[in-house]
N, CA, C and O atoms as a Tripos MOL2 file, in Angstrom:
@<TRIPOS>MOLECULE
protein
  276   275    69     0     0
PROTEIN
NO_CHARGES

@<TRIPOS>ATOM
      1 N          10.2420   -3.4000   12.3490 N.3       1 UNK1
      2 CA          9.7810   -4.6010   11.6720 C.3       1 UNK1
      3 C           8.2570   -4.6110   11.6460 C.2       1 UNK1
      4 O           7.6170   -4.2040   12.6150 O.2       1 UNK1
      5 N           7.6380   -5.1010   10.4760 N.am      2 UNK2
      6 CA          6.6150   -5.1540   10.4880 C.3       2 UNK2
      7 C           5.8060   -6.6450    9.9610 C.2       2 UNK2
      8 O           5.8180   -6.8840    8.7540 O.2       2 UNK2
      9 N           5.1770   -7.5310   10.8250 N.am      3 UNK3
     10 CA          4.5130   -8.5140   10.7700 C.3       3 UNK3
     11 C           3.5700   -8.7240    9.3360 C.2       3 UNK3
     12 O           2.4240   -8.2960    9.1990 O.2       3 UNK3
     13 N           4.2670   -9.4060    8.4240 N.am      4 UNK4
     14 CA          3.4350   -9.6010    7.0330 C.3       4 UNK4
     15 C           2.0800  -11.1680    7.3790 C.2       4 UNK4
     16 O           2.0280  -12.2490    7.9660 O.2       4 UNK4
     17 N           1.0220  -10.0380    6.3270 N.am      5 UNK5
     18 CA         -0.2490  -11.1880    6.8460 C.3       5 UNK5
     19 C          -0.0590  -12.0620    6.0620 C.2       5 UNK5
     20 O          -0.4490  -13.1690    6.4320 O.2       5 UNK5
     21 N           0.4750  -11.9900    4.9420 N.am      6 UNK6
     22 CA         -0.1290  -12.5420    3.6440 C.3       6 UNK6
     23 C           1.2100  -12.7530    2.7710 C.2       6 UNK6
     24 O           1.6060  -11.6130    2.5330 O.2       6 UNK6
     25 N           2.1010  -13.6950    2.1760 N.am      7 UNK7
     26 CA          3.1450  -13.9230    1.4240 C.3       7 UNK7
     27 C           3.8360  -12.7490    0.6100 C.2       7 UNK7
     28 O           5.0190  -12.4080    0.5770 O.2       7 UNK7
     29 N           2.5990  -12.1860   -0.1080 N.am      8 UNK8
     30 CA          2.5270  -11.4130   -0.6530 C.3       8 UNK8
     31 C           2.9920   -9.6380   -0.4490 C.2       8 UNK8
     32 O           3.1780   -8.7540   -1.2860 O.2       8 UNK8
     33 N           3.0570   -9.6430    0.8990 N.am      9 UNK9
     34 CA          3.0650   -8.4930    1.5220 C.3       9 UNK9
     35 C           4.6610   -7.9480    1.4000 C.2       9 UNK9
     36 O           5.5070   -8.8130    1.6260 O.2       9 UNK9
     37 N           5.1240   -6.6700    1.0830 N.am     10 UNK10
     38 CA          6.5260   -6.3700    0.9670 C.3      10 UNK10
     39 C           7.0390   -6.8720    2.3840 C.2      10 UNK10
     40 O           6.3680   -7.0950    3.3910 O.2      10 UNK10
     41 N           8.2830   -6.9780    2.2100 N.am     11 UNK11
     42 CA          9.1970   -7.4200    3.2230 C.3      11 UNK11
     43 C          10.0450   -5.5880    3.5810 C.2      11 UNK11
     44 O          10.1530   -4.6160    2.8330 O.2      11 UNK11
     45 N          10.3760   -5.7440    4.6520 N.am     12 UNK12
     46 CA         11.0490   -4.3230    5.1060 C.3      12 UNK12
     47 C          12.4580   -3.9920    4.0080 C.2      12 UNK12
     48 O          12.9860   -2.8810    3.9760 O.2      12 UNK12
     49 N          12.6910   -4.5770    3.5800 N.am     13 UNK13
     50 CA         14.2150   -4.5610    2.7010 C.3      13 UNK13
     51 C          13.0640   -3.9560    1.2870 C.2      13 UNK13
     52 O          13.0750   -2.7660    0.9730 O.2      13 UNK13
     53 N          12.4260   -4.6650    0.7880 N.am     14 UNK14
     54 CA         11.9900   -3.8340   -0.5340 C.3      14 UNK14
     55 C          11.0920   -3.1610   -0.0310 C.2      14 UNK14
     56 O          10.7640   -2.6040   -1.0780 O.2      14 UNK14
     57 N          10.3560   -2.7080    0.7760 N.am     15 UNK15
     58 CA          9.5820   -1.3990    1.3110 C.3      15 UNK15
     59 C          10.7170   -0.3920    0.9060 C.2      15 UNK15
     60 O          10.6590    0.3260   -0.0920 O.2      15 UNK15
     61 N          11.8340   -0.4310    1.8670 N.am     16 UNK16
     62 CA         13.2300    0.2340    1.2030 C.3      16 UNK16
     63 C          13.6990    0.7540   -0.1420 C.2      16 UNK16
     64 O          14.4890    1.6140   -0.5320 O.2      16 UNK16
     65 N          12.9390   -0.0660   -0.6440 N.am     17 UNK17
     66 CA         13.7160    0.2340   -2.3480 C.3      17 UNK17
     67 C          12.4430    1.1950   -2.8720 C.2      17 UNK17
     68 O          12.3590    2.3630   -3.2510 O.2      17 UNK17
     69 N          11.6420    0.2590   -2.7220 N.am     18 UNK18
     70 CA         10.0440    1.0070   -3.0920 C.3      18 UNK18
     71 C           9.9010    2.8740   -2.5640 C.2      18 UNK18
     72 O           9.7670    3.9100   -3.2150 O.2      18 UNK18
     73 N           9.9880    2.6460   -1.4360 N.am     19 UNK19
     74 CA          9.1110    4.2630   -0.8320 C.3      19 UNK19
     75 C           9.9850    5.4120   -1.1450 C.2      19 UNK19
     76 O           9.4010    6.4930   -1.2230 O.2      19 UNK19
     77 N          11.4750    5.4080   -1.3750 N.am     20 UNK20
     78 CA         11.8730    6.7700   -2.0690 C.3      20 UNK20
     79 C          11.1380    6.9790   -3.3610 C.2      20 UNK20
     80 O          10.9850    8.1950   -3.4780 O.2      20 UNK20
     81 N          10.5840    6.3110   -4.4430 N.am     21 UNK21
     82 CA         10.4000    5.9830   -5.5920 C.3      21 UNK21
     83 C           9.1830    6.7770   -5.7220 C.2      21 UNK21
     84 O           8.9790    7.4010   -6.7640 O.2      21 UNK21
     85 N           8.0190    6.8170   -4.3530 N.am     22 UNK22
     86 CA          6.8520    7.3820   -4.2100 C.3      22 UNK22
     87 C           6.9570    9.4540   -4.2110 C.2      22 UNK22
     88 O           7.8410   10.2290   -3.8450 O.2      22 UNK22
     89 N           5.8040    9.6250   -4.7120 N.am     23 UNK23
     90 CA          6.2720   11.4520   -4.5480 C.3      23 UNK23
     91 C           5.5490   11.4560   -3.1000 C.2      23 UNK23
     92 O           4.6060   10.7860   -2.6790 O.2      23 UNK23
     93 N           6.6540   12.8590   -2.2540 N.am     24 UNK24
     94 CA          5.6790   13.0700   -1.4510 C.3      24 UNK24
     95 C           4.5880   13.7540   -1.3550 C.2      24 UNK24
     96 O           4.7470   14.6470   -2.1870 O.2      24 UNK24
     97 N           3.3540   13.9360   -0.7580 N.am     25 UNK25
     98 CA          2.3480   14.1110   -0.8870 C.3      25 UNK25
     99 C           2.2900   15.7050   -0.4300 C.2      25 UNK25
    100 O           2.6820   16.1730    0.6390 O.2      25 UNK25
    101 N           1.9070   16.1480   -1.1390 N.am     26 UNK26
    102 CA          1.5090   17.8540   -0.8570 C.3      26 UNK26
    103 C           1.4960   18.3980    0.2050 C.2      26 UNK26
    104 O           2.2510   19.3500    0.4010 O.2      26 UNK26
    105 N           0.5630   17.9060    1.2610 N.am     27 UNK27
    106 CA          0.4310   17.9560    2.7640 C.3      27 UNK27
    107 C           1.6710   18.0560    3.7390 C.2      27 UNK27
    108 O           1.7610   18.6190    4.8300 O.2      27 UNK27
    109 N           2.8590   17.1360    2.8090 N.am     28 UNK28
    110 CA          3.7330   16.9910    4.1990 C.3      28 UNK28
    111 C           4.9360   17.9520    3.7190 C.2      28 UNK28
    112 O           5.9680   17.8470    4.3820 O.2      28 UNK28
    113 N           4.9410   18.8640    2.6650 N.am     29 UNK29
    114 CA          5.9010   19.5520    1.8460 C.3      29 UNK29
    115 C           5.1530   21.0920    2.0210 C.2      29 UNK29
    116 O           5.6910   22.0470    1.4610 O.2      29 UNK29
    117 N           3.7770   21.3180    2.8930 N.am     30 UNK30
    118 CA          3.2860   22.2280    3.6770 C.3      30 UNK30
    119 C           2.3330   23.1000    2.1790 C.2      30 UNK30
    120 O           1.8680   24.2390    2.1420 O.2      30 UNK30
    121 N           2.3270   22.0020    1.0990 N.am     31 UNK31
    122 CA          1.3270   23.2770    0.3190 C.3      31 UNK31
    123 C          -0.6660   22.5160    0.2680 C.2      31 UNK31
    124 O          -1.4300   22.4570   -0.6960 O.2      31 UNK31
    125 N          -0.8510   22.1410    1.4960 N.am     32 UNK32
    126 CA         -2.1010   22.4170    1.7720 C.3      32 UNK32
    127 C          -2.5930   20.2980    1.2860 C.2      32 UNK32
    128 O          -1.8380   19.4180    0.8710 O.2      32 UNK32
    129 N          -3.8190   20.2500    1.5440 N.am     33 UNK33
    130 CA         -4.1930   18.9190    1.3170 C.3      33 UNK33
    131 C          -4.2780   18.2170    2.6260 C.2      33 UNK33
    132 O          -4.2290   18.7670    3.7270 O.2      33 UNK33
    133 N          -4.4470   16.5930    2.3280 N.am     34 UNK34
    134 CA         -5.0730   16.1820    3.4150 C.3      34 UNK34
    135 C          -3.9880   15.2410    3.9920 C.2      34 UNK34
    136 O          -2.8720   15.4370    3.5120 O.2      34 UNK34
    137 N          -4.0690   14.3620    4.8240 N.am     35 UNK35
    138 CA         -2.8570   13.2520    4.8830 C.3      35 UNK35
    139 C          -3.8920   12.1250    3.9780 C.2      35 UNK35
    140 O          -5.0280   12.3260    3.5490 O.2      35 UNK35
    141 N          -3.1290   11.0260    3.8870 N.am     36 UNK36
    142 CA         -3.6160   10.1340    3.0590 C.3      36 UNK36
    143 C          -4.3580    9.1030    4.2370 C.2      36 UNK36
    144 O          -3.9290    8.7310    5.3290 O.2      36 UNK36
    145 N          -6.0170    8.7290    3.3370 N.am     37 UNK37
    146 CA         -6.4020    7.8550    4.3660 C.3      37 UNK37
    147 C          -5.9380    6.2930    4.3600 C.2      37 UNK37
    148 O          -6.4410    5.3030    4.8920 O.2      37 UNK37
    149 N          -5.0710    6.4200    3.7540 N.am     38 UNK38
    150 CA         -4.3940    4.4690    4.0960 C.3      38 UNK38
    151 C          -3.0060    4.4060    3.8360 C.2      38 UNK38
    152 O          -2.4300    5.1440    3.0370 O.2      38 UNK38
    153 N          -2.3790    3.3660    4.6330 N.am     39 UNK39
    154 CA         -0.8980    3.4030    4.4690 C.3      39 UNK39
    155 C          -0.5970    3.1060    2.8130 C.2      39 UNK39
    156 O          -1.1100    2.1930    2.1670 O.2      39 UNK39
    157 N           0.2990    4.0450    2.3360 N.am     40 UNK40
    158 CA          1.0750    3.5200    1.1100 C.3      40 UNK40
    159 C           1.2530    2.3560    1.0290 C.2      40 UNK40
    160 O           0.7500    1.8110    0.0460 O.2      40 UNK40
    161 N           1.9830    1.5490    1.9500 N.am     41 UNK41
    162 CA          2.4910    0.0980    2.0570 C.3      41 UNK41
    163 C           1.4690   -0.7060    1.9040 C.2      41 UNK41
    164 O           1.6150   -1.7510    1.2710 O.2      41 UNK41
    165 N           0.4150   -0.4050    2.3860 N.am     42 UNK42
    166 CA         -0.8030   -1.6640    2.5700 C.3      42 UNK42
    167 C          -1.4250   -1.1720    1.4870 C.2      42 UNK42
    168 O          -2.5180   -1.5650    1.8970 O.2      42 UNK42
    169 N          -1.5960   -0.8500    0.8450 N.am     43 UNK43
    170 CA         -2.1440   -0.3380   -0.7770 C.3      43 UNK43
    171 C          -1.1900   -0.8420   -1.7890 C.2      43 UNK43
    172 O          -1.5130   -1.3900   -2.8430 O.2      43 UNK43
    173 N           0.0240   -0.6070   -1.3730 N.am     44 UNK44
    174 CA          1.1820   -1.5000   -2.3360 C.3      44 UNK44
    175 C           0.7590   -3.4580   -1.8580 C.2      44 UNK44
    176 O           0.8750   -4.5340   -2.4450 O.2      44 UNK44
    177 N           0.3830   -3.1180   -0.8430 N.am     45 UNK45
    178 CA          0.8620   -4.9530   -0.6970 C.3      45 UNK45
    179 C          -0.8410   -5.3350   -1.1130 C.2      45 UNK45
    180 O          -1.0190   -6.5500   -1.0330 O.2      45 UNK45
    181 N          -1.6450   -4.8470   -1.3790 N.am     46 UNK46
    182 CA         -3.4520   -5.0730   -1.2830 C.3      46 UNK46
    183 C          -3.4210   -5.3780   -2.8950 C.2      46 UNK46
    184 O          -4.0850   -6.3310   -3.3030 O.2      46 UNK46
    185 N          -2.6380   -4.5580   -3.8480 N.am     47 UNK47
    186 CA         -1.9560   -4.6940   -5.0000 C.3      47 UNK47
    187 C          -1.0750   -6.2140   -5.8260 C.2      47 UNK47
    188 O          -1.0880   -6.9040   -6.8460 O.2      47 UNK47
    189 N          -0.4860   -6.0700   -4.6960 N.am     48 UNK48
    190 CA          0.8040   -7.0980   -5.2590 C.3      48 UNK48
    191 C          -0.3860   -8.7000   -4.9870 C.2      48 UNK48
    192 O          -0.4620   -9.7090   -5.6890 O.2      48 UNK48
    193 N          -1.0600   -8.3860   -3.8650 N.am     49 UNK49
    194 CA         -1.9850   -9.7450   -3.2650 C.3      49 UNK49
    195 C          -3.0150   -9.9620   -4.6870 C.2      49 UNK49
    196 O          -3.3130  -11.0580   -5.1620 O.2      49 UNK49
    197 N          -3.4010   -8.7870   -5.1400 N.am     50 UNK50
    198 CA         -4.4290   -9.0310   -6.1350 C.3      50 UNK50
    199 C          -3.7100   -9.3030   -7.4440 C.2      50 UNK50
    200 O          -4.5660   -9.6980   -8.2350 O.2      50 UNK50
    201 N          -2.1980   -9.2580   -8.1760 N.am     51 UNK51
    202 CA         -1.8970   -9.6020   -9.3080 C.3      51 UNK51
    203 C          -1.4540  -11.2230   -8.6960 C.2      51 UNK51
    204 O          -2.0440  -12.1290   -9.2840 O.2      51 UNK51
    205 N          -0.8510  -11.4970   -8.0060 N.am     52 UNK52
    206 CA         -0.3000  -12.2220   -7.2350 C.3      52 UNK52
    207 C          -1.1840  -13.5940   -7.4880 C.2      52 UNK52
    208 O          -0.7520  -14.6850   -7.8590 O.2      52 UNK52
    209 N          -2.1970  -13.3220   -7.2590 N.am     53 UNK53
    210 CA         -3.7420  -14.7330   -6.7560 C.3      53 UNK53
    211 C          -4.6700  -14.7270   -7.4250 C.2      53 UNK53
    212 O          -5.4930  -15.6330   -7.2870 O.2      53 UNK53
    213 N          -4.9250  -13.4250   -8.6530 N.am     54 UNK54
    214 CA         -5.9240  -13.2750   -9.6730 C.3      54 UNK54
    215 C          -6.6560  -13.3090   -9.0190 C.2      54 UNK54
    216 O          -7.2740  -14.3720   -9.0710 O.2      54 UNK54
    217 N          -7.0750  -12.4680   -8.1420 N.am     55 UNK55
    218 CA         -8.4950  -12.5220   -7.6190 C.3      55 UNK55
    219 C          -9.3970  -11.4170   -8.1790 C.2      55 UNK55
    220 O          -8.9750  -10.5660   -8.9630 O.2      55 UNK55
    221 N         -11.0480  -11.4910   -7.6020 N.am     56 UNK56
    222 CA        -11.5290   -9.7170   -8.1410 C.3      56 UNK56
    223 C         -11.0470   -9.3180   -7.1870 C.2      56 UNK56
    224 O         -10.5790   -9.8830   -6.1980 O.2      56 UNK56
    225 N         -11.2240   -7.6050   -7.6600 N.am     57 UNK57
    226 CA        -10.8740   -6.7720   -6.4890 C.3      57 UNK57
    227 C         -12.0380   -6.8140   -5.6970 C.2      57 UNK57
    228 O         -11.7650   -5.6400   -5.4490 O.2      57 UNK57
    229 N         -13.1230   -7.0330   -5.0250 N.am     58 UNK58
    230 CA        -14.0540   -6.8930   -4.1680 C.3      58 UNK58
    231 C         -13.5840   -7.8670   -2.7310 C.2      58 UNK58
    232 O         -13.8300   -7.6520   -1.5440 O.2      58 UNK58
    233 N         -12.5150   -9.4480   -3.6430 N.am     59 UNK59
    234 CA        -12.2540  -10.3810   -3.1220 C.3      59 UNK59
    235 C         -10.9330  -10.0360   -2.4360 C.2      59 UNK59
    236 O         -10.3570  -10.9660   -1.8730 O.2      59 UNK59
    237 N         -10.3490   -8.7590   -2.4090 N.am     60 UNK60
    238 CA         -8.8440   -8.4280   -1.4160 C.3      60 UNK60
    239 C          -9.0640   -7.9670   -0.2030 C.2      60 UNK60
    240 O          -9.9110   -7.1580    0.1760 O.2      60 UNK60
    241 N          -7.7320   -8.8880    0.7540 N.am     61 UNK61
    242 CA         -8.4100   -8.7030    1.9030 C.3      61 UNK61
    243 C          -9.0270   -7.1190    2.2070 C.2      61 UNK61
    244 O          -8.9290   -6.2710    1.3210 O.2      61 UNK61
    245 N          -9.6000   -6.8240    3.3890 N.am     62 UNK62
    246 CA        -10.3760   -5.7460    4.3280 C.3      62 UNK62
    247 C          -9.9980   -4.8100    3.8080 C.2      62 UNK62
    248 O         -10.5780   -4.0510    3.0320 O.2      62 UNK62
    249 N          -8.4760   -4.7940    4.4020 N.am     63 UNK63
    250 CA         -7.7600   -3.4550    4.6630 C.3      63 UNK63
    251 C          -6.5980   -2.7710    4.0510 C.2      63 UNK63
    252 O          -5.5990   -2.5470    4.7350 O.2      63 UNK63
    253 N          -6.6540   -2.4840    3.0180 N.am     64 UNK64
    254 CA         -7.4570   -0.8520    2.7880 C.3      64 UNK64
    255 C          -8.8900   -2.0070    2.1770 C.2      64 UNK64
    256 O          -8.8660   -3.2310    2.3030 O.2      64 UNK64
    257 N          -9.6300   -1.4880    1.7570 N.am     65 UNK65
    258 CA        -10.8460   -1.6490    1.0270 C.3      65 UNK65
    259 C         -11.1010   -1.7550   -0.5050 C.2      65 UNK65
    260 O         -11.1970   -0.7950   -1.2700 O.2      65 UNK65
    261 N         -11.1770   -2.8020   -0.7670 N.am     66 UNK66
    262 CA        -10.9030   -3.0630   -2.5220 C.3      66 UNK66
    263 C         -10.9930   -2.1670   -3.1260 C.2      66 UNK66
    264 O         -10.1760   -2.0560   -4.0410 O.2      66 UNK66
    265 N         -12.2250   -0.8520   -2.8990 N.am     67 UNK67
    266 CA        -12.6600    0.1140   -4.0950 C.3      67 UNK67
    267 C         -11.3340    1.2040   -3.2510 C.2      67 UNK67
    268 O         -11.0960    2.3030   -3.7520 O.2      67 UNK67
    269 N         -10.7990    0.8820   -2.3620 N.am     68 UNK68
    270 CA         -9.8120    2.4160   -2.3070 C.3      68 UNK68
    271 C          -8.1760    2.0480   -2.6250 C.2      68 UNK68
    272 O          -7.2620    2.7890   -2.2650 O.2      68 UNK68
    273 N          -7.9200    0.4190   -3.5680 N.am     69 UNK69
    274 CA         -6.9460    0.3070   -3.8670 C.3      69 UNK69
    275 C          -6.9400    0.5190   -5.2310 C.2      69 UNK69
    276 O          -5.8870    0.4460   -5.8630 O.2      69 UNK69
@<TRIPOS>BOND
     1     1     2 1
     2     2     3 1
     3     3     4 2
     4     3     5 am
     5     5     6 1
     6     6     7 1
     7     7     8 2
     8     7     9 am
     9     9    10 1
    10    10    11 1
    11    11    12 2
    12    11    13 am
    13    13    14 1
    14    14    15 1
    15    15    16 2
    16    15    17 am
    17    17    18 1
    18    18    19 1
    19    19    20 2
    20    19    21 am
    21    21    22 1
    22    22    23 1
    23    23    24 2
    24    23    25 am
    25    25    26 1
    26    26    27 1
    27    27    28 2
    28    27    29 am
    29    29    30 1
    30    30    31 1
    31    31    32 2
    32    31    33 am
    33    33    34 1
    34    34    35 1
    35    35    36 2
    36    35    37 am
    37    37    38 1
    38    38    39 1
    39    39    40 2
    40    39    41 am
    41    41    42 1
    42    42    43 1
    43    43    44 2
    44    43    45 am
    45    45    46 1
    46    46    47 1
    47    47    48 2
    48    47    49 am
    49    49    50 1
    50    50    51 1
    51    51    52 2
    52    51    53 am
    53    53    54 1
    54    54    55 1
    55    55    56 2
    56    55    57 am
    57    57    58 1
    58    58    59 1
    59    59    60 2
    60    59    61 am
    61    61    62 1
    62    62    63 1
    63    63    64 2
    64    63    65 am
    65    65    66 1
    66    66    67 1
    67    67    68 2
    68    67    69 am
    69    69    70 1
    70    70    71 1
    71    71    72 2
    72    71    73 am
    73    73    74 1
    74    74    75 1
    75    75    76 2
    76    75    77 am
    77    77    78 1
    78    78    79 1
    79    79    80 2
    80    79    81 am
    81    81    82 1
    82    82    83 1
    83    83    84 2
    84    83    85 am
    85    85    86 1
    86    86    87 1
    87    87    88 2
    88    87    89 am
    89    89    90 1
    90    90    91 1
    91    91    92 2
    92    91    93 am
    93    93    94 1
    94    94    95 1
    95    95    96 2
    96    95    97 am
    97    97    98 1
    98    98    99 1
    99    99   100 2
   100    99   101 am
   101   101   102 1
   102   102   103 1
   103   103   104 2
   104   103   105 am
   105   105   106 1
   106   106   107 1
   107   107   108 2
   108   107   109 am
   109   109   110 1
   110   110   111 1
   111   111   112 2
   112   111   113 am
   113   113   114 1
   114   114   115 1
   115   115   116 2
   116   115   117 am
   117   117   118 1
   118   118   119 1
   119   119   120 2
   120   119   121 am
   121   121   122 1
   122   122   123 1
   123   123   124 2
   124   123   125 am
   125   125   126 1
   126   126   127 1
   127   127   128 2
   128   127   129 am
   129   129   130 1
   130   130   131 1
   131   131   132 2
   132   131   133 am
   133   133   134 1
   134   134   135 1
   135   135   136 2
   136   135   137 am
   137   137   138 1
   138   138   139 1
   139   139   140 2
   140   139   141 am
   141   141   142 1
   142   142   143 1
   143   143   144 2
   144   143   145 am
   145   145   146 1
   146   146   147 1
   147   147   148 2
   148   147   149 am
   149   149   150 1
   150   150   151 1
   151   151   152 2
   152   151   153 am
   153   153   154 1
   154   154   155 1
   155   155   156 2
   156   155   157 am
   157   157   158 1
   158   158   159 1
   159   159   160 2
   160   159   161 am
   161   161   162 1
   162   162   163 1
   163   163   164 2
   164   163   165 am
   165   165   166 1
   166   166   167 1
   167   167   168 2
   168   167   169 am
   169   169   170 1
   170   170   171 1
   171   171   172 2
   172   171   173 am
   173   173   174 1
   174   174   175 1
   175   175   176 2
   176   175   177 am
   177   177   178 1
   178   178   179 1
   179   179   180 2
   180   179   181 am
   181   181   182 1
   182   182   183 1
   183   183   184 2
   184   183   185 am
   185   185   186 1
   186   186   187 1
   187   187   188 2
   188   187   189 am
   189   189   190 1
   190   190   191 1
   191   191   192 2
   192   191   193 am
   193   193   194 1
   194   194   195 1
   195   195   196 2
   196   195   197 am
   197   197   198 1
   198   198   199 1
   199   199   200 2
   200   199   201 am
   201   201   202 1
   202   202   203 1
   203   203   204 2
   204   203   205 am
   205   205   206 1
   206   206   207 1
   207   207   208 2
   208   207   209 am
   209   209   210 1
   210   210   211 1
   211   211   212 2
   212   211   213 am
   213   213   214 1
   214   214   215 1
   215   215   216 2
   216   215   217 am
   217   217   218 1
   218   218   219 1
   219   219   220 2
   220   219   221 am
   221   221   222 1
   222   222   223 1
   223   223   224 2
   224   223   225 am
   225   225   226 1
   226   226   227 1
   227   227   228 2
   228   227   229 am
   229   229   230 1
   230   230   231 1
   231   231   232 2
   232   231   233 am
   233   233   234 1
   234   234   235 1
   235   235   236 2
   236   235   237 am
   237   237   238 1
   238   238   239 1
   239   239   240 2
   240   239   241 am
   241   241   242 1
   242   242   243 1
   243   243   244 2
   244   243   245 am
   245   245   246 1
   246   246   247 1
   247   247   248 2
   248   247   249 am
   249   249   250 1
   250   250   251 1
   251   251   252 2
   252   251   253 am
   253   253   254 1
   254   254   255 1
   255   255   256 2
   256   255   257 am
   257   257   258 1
   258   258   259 1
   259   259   260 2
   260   259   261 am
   261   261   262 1
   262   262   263 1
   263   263   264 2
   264   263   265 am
   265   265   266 1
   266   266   267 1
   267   267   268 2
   268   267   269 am
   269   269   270 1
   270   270   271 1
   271   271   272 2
   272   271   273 am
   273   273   274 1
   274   274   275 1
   275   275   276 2
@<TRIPOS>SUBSTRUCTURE
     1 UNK1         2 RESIDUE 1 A UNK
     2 UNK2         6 RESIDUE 1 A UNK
     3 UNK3        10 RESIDUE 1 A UNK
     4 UNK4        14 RESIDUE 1 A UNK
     5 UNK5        18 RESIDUE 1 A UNK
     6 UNK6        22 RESIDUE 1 A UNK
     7 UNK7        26 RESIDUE 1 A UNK
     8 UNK8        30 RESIDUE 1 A UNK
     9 UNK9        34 RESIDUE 1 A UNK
    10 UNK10       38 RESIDUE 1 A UNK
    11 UNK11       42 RESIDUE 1 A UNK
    12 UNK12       46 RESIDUE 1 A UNK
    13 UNK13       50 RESIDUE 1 A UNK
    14 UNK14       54 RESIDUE 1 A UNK
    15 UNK15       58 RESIDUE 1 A UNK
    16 UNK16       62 RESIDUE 1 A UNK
    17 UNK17       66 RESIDUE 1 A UNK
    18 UNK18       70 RESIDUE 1 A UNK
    19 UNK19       74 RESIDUE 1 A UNK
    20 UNK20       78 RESIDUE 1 A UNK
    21 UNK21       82 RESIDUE 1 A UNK
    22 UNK22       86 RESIDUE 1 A UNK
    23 UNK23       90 RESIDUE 1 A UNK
    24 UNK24       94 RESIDUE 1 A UNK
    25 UNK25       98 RESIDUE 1 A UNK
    26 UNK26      102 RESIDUE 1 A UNK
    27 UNK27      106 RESIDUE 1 A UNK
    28 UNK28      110 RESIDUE 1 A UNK
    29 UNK29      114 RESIDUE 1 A UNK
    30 UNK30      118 RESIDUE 1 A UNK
    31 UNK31      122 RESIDUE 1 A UNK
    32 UNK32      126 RESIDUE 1 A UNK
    33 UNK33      130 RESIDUE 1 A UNK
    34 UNK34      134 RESIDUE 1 A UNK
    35 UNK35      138 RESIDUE 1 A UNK
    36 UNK36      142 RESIDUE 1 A UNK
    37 UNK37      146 RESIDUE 1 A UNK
    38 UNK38      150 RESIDUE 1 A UNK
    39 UNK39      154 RESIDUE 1 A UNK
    40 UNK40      158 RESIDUE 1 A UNK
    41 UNK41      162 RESIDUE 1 A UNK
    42 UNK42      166 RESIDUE 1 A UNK
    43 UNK43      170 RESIDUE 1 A UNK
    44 UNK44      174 RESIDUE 1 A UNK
    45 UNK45      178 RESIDUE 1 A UNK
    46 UNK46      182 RESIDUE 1 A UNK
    47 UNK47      186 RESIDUE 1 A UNK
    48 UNK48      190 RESIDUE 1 A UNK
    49 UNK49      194 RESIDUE 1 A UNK
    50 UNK50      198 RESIDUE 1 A UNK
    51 UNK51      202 RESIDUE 1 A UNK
    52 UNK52      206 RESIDUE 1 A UNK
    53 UNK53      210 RESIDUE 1 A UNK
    54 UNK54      214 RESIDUE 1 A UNK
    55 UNK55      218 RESIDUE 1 A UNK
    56 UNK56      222 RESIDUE 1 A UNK
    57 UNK57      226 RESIDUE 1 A UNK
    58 UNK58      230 RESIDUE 1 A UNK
    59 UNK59      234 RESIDUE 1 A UNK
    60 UNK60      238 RESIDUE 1 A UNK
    61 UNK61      242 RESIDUE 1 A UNK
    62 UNK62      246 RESIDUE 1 A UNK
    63 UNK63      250 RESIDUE 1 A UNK
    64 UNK64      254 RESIDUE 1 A UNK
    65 UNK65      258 RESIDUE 1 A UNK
    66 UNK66      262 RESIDUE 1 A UNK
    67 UNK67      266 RESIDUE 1 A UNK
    68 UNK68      270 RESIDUE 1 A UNK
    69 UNK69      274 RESIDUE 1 A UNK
């Protein structure tokens, strides 16, 4: 389980539906690259917060960092 900050934030049941949907990333399928520097999930939910509330992006919370969503 994971503690949502913000309304907005996926719930563990559609994280579920969502993350098969994602490709996996090069790195973990062993053909070279980096790991990713921010969780998928919190980039999905930094997303959903910014269509969600019309905000700018400079104005989403911290974490990840507006310019790396």
């Amino acid at each position: 389980m994971r503690e949502r900050r913000y309304p907005t934030d996926m719930s563990d049941a559609e994280w579920a539906v969502v993350r098969p949907l994602l490709l996996v990333p090069d790195w973990l399928r062993g053909r070279g690259g980096q790991p990713d520097a921010y969780c998928r999930r919190a980039m999905l939910d930094a997303i959903r917060y910014l269509v969600d509330n019309g905000t700018k992006w400079w104005a989403v919370p911290a974490d990840p960092p507006w310019d790396r969503v």
